[in-house]
Backbone bond lengths (Angstrom), bond angles and torsions (degrees), N, CA, C in turn:
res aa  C-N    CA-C-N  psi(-1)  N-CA   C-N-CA  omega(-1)  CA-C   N-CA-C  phi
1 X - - - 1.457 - - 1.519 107.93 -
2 X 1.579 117.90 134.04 1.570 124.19 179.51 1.570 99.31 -104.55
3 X 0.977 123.43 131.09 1.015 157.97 163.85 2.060 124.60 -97.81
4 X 1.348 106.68 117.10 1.998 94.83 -165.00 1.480 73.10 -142.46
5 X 1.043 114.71 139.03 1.813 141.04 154.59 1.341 109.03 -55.76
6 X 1.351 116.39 113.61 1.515 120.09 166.81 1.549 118.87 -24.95
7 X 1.293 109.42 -46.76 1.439 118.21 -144.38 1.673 90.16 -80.48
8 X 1.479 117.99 -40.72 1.345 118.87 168.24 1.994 144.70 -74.00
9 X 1.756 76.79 0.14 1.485 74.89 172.86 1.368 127.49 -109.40
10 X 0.928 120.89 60.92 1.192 134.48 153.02 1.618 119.72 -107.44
11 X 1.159 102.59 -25.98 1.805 107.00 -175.37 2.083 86.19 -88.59
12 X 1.094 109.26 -9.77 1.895 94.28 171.90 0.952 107.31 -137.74
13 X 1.487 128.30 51.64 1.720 125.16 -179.56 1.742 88.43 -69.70
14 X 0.734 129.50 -51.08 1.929 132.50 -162.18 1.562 93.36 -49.52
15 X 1.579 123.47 -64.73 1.204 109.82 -156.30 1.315 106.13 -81.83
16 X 1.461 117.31 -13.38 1.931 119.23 179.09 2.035 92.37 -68.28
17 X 1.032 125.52 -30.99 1.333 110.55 -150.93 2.023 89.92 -95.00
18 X 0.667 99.07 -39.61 1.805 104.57 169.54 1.558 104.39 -49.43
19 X 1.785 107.16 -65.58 1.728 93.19 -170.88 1.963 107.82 -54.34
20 X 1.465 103.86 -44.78 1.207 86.45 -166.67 1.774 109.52 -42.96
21 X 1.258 121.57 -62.71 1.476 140.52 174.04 1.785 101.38 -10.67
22 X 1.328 110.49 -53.94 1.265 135.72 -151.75 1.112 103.13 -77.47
23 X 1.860 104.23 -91.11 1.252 134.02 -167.30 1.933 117.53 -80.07
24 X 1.008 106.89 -32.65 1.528 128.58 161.99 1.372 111.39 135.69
25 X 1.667 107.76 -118.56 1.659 105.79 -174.50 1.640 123.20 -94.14
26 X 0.980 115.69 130.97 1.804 127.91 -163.40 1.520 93.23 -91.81
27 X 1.439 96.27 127.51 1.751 106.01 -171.15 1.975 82.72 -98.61
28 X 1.519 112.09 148.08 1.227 123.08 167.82 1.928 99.76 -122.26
29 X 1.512 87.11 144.63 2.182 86.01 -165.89 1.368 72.91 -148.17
30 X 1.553 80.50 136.01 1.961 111.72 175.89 1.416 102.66 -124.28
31 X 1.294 135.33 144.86 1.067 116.30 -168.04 1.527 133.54 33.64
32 X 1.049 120.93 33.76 1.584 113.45 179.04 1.346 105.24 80.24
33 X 1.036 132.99 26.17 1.830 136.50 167.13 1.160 114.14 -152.53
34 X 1.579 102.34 129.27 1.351 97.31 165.19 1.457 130.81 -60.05
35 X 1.523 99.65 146.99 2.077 87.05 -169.20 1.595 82.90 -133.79
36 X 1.318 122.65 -13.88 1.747 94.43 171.62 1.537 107.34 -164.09
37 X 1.275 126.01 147.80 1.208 122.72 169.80 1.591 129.93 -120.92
38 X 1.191 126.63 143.18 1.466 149.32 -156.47 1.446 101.75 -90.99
39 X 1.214 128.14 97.29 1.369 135.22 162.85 1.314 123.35 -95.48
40 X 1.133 117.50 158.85 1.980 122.89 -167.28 1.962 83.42 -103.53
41 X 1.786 87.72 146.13 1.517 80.18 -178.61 1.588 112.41 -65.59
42 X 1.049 123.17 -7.10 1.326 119.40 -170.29 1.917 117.01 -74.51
43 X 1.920 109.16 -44.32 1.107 130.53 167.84 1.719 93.81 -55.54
44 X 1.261 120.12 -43.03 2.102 117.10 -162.03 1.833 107.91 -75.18
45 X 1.794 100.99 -19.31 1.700 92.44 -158.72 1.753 73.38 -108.56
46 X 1.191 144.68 2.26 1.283 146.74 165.71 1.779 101.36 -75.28
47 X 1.388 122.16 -77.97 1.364 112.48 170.22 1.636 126.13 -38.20
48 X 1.318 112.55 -33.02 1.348 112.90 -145.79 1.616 95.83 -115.94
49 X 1.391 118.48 29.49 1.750 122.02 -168.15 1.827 83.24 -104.78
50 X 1.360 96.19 150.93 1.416 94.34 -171.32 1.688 87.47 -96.89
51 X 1.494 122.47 168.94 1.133 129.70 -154.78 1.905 98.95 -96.65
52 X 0.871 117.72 175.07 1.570 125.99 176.49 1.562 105.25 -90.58
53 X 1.475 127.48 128.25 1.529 124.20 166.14 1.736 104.68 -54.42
54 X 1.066 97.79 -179.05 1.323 102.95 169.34 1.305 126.67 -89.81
55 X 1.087 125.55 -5.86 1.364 143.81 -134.65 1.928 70.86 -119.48
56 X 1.075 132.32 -51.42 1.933 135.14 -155.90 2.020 94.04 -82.98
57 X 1.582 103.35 -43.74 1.422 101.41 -178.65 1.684 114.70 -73.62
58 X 1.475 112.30 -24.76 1.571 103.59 175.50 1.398 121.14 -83.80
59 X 1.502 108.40 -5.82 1.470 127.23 174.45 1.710 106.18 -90.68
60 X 1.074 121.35 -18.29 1.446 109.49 -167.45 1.719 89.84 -119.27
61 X 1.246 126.55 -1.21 1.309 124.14 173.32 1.505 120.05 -63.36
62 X 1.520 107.51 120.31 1.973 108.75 179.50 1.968 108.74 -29.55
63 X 1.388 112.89 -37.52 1.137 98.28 -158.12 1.801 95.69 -96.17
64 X 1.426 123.87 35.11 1.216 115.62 176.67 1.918 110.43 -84.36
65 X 1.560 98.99 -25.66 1.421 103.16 173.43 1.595 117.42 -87.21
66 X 1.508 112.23 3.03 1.367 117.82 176.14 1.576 123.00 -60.39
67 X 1.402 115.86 115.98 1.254 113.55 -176.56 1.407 107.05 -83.05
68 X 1.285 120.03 -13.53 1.303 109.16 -170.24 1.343 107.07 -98.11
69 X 1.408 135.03 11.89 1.608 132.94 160.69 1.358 124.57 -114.59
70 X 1.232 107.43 137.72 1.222 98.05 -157.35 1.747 89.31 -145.21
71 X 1.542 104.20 154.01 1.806 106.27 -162.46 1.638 78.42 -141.82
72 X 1.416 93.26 124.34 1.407 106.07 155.83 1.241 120.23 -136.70
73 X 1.797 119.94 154.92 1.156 119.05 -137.13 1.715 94.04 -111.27
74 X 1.574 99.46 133.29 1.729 105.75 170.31 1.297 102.23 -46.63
75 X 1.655 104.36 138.85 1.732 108.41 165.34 1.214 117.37 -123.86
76 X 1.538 112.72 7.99 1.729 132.77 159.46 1.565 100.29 -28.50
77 X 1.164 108.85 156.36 1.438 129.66 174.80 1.300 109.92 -72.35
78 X 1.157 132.10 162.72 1.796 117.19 158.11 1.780 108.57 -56.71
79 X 1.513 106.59 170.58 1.524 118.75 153.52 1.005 93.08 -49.70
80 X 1.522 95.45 168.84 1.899 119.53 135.19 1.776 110.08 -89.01
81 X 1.265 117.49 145.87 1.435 103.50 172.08 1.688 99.52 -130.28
82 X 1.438 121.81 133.34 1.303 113.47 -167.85 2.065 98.39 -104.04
83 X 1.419 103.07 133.70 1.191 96.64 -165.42 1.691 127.37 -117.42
């Protein structure tokens, strides 16, 4: 983890924006806390990708062209549940 003092990054925005690129996310600490961190757009559109339903991943799954699996659906009644 990199760690750069607020107060100093401005005299190294170039090399803070490289490590992130590089090395990953650049912690910025003000007073002894981190108060913000420097991500590469690549790490930001990685967090921020919305996820696949399930319904897109069982369609794009190798075994969607599988002839040899096959899912069939219970047609049992419900339980009873006593309440």
């Amino acid at each position: 983890m990199t760690t750069w003092q607020v107060k100093t990054t401005e005299h190294h925005l170039l090399k803070i924006v490289k490590a992130a690129q590089t090395e990953g996310p650049q912690f910025l600490i003000e007073q002894g806390k981190i108060t913000a961190v420097l991500l590469s757009n690549d790490c930001y559109d990685k967090l921020t990708k919305k996820s696949q339903t399930l319904y897109d991943f069982l369609i794009h799954s190798p075994l969607a062209e599988a002839e040899d699996v096959y899912f069939e659906r219970d047609k049992s009644s419900t339980r009873e549940v006593s309440i």
